[in-house]
N, C-alpha and C positions, 0 to 999 in steps of 0.2 A: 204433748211431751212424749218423746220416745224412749225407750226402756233397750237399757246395753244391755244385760244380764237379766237370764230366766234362770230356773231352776226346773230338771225335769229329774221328776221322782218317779221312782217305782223298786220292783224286788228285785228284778233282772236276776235271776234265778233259771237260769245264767242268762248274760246277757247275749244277745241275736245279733245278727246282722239289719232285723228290723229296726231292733232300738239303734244300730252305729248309724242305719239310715237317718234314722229321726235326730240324734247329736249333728249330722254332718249337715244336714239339711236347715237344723235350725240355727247352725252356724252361718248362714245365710241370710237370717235377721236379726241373731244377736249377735254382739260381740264375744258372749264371754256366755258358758252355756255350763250351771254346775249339777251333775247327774248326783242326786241324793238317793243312797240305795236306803231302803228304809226295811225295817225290820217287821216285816205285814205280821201281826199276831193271829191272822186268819189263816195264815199258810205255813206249811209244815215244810221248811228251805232243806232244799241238796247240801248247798253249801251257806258258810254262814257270812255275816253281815261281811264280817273281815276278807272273806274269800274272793266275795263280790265284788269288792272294790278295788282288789287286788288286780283280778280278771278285769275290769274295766277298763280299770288305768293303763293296763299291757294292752288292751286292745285299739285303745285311744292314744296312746304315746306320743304319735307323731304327729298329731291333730294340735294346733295353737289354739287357746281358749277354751278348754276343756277343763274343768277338775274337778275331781270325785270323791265324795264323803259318805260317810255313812250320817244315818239319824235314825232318833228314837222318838214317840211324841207324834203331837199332831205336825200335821203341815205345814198350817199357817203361822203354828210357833217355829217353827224354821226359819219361814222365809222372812219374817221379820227379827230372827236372831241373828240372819244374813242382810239383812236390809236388800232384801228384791221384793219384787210386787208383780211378775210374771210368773207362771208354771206354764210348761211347755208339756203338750202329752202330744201321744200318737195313738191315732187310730183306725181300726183296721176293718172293723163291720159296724152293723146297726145295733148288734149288742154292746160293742164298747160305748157305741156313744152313749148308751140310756145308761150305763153305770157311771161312764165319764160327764156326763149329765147333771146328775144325781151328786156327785164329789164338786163339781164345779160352781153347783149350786148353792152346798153347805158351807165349801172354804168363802164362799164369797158373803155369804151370811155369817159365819167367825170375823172376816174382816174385808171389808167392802171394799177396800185400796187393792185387794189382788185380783187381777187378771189371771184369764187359762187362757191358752192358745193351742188351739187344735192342728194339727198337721196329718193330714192322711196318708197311710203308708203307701209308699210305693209298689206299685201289682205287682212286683215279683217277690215281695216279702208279707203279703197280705196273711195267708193263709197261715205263715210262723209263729206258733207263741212258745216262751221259755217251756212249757209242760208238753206240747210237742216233741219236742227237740230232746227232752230229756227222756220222754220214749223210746225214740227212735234209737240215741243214744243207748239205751239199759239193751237195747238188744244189736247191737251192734251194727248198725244200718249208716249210713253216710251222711255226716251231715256239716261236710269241710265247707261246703258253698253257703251255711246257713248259719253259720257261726264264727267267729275271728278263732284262728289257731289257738290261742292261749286257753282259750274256753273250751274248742275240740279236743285238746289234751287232757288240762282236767277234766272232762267226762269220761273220756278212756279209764284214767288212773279213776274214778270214781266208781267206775261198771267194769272192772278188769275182773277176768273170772275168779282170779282168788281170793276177790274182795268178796263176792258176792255168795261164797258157798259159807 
């Protein structure tokens, strides 16, 4: 049996062009791909849950089969509040996989009906994570090639120097 709709969660704080890679790419196995921005209680967010999804949804706009929500909660209570049984992750070293490991393990132990699906990031987005990016960003450094527009603005208006004094 084959599964039309994943769900790929994370903080996307802000989101990358990694993650648009990983939507675009996994639009290539699913039909219908919904980016659940979740509200990590281990991370201290730039911007908030509302922000994120806001950002997403501009960056995704012209993409069919895309739609973005926020959630609270575990996972697996998601995706059976959504009725899927895919998670789509992306990953980019050997450290992700042991923590992507480690999560894929336990949602499947919550509920045995869910699948993860891995996808490796493409080499020229390997090296990108949102805390990157928002480095580079706080100090003014380039990162139009590394981020969809809507997102390199808001980090401008985020790190603008009047903000920041």
């Amino acid at each position: 049996m084959g599964f039309k709709t994943a769900v790929y969660p994370g903080s996307f704080d802000p989101v990358t062009m990694g993650h648009i890679d990983i939507i675009l790419r996994g639009l290539e196995v699913f039909d219908k791909i919904i980016v659940a921005v979740a509200n990590n209680t281990t991370k201290t967010p730039l911007f908030s849950v509302e922000e994120r999804v806001e950002l997403i949804k501009n960056s995704v706009k012209d993409y069919q089969g895309v739609v973005v929500t926020g959630f609270q909660g575990l996972l697996v209570d998601y995706l059976e509040k959504v009725n899927v049984q895919v998670i789509l992750r992306g990953l980019r070293a050997i450290s992700d996989f042991e923590y992507e490991f480690q999560i894929a393990n336990m949602n499947a132990r919550l509920n045995p009906d869910i699948e993860t699906v891995f996808l490796m990031t493409s080499e020229k987005y390997f090296y990108i994570s949102s805390s990157v990016i928002k480095e580079v960003a706080r100090f003014g450094g380039n990162i139009s090639e590394l981020v969809p527009i809507p997102v390199e603005e808001a980090l401008k208006t985020k790190f603008s120097p009047d903000l920041l004094t």
